[in-house]
N, C-alpha and C positions, 0 to 999 in steps of 0.2 A: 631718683629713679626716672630715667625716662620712660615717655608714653608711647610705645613701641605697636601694643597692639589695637586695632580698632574697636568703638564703641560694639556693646551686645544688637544685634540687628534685627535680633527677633523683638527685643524689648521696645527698644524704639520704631518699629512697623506696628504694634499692639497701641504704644504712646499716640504715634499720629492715625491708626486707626480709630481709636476714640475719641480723639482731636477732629476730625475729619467729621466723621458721624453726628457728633455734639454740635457743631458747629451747623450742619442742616436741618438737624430738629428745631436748636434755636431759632432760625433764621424763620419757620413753620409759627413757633409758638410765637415770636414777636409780631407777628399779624395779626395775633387775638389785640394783645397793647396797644396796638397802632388803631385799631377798627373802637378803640373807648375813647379816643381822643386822648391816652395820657402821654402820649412820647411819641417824636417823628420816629417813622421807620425809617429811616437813611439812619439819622443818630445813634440809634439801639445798637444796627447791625457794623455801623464804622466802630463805634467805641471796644465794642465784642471783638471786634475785628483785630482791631490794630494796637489796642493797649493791650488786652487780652493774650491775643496768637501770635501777631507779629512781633511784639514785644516778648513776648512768651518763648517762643522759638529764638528769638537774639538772645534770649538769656540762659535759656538751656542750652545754647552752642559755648556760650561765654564759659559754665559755669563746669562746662562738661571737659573742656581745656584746662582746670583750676585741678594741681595735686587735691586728692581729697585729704592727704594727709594734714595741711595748712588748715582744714576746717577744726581739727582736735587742739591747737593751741590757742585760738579762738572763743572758745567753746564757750565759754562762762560769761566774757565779757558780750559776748551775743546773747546767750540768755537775758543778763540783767537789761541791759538794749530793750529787748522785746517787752520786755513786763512793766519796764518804765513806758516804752511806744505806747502800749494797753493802756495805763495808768493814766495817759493822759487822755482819755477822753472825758474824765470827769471834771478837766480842767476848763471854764467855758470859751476861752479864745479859742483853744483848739479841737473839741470835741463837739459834737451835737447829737442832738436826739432824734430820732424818728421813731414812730410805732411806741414809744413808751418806754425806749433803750438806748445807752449812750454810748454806741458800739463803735462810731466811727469817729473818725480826725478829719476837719476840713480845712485843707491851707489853700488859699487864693479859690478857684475855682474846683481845684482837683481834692475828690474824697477818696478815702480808702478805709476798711477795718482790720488794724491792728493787731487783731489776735490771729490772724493768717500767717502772721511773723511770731505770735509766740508760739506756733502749733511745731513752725521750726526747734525756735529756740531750746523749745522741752527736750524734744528729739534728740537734740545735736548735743545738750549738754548730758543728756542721760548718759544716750552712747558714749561718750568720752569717761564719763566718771567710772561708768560700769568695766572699761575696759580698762581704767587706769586701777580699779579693784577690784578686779576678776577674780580672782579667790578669796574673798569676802562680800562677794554679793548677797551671798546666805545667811550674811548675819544681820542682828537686829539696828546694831551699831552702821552698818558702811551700807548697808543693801537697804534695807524697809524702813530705815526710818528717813535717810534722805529723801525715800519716794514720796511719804509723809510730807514731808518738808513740801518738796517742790509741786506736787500736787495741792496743798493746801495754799501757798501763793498764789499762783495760779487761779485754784478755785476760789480765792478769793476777792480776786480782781473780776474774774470774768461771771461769777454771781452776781457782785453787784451792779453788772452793766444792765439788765443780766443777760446773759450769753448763756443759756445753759445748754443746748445744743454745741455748742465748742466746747465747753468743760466736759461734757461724756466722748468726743473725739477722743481729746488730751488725756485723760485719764485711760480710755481703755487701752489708745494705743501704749502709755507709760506703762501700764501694767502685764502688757502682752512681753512688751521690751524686757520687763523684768528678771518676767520666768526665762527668755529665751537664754537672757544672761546668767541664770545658775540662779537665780529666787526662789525659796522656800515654795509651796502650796499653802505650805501653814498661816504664812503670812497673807497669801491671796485669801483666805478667809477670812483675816481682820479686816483687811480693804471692805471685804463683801460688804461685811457687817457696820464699817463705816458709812458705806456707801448704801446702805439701804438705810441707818440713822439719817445721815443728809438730804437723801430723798425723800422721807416721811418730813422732815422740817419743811422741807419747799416746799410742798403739796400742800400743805396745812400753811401756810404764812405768803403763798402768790397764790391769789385765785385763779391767775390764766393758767397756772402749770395743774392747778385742781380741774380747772374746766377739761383741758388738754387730755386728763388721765382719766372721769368722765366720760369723755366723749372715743375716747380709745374702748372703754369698756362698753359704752351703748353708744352708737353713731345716730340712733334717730332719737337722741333726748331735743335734740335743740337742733332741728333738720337748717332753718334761718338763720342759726347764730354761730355757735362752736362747731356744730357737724356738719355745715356747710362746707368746707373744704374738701373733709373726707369723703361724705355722699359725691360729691358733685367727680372728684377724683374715681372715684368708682364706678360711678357712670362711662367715664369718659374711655377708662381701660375695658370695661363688659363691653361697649356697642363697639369696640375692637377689634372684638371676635377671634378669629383664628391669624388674618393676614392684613388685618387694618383696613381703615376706608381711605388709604392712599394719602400720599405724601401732600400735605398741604391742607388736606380736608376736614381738619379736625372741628366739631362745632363749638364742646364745648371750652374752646379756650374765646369762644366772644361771649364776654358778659357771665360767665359762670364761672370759671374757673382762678378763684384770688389765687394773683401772681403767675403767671402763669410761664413768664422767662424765669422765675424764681426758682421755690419747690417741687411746686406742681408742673417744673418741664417731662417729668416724667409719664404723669399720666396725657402728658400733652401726644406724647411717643407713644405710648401704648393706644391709642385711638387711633390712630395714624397707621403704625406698623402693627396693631396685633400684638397677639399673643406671642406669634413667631420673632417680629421684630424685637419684642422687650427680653425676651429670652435669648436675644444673639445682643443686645448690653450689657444685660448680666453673664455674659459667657467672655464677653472682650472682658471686664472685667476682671472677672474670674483668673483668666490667662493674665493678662497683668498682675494678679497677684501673687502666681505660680513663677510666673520666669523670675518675678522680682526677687523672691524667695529662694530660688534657683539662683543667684545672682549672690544675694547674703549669705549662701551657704557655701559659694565657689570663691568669697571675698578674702584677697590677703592679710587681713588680722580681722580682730575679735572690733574694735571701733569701725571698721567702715563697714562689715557686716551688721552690726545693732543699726547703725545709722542707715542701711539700705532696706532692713526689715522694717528702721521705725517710719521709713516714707512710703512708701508702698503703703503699708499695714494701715496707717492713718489716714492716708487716701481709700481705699476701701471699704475703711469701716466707714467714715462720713458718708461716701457711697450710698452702701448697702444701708443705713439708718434713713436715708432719704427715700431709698427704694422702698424699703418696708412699712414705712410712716403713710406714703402715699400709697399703697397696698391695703391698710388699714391695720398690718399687724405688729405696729409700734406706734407710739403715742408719738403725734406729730410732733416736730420740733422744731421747724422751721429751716433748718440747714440747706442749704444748695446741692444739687448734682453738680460733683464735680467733672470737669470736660464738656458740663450740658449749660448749665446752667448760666443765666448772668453774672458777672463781675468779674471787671478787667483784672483789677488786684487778686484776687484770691489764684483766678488762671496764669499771671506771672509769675505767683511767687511757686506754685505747684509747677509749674515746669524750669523754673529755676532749680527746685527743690532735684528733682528729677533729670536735670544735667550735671547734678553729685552723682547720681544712681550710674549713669551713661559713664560718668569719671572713674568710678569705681568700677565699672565692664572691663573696660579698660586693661586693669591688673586682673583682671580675675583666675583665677587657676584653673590648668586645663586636665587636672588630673583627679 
């Protein structure tokens, strides 16, 4: 089939509006890092820059040229790809630790974490299988127990990094992909109930994830220790006020605010811009999730549709969990804002991801 019509334009004006926007908050919040001595600000902002966006943008042009249909016979062997990339960080030539998790792969100078390629690979093999058993997704055999499957590898690579903030990406967007695809609700109940056994074992067997859900339920148990992120985070959004203390001004990203190009870029924004400001991110957002949607639902089959709803949907939800964690009403996790936040990799491979989406506009039906 040739590629006759031009990419969706609204989609991609939403893409580099948030791209655009992320990219000056960052550049704001890297001045707190810079003002503690732990990183050159030239370095922060070239690497954000140019592994991240410019890189980012070659690859969503690249990828946005590529039939999406070539992505489905692929499918599998990218998956296992991915799970073995993850796997090896427990390997120690290739993998190393920071913070207490063995989340990344170091070759020569250049690091990256791994599970940014299996947040694809879930996606892209789901969508494939679901479309290649479209009228058995309901059952226990072809539909919920493969999600079983694949969520449980999965979950158990990236528990014991532990990664558990990526394992509830993965999993919710698998589960939302499900139903989209013809899945029971009945079954979504087992999940539940899986999924709340699982979580009662973590809490009780890691203390950080006990501290984490603590401190989500009372923020001033341990105002110096555990609740230190969130207090300080909510500070930083209140003295925000209605329209921010202007671009650049934020205090507490010197010396208060751990990570502050990390998770906490968010409330780095909302001190800055206000109430108004943080609520026109969550509205770009928002509309990225709606055209995206709008996109899966205009898509020429049943696989480039699950695959344009499971990229989006996954982008968003990591979003929106970052936005809420740092809000106080979700138990922090450590995940990045995605478009905001640091890391060159993670920003490649989402707008790689999202030059599928652009490839899939492409065909999309006008009726």
């Amino acid at each position: 089939m040739n590629q006759q019509n031009s990419v969706d334009k609204i989609f991609l004006a939403t893409v580099l509006l948030l791209l655009i926007s992320g990219f000056f908050i960052f550049i704001s919040a890297s001045l707190g890092l810079h003002a503690r001595g732990g990183a050159r600000f030239t370095a922060i902002i070239f690497n954000q820059f140019f592994f991240g966006i410019v890189l980012g943008l070659i690859a969503m042009v690249f990828f946005s040229k590529i039939y999406y249909r070539k992505w489905k016979k692929y499918a599998l062997p990218i998956f296992i790809f991915s799970l073995a990339l993850t796997a090896l960080t427990f390997i120690p030539f290739f993998g190393f630790e920071h913070g207490g998790a063995k989340r990344w792969i170091s070759l020569w100078k250049f690091s990256f974490q791994p599970a940014e390629f299996l947040k694809f690979g879930v996606i892209l093999y789901l969508s494939a299988w679901y479309a290649l058993i479209r009228q058995k997704v309901h059952t226990v055999k072809w539909g919920f127990l493969p999600l079983c499957i694949i969520l449980g590898i999965s979950g158990g690579i990236l528990l014991a990094q532990p990664d558990t903030g990526t394992f509830l990406v993965i999993a919710g967007t698998s589960v939302i992909l499900f139903l989209i695809a013809g899945g029971r609700w009945k079954h979504l109940f087992s999940i539940a109930v899986m999924g709340v056994v699982v979580f009662a074992i973590l809490i009780f067997t890691r203390p950080y994830i006990m501290d984490r859900v603590l401190t989500f339920i009372d923020p001033s148990r341990d105002p110096n220790g555990a609740g230190w992120q969130i207090r300080q985070s909510l500070i930083a959004i209140g003295s925000g006020e209605m329209f921010g203390k202007g671009f650049g001004q934020s205090v507490q990203k010197f010396n208060f605010l751990p990570e502050p190009i990390g998770d906490s870029v968010f409330a780095v924004a909302g001190e800055e811009f206000g109430f108004t400001g943080s609520v026109a991110i969550i509205i770009l957002f928002i509309l990225f999730l709606l055209r995206g949607l709008y996109l899966a639902r205009r898509a020429p089959d049943l696989f480039s549709g699950l695959l344009v709803s499971g990229i989006v949907i996954m982008i968003v939800i990591q979003s929106f969990i970052n936005i809420a964690s740092i809000l106080g009403v979700f138990p922090l996790t450590g995940l990045p804002l995605i478009f905001i936040s640091h890391g060159g990799t993670a920003m490649l491979i989402t707008l790689a991801m999202l030059g599928i989406v652009l490839n899939v506009s492409r065909h999309k039906q006008n009726t």
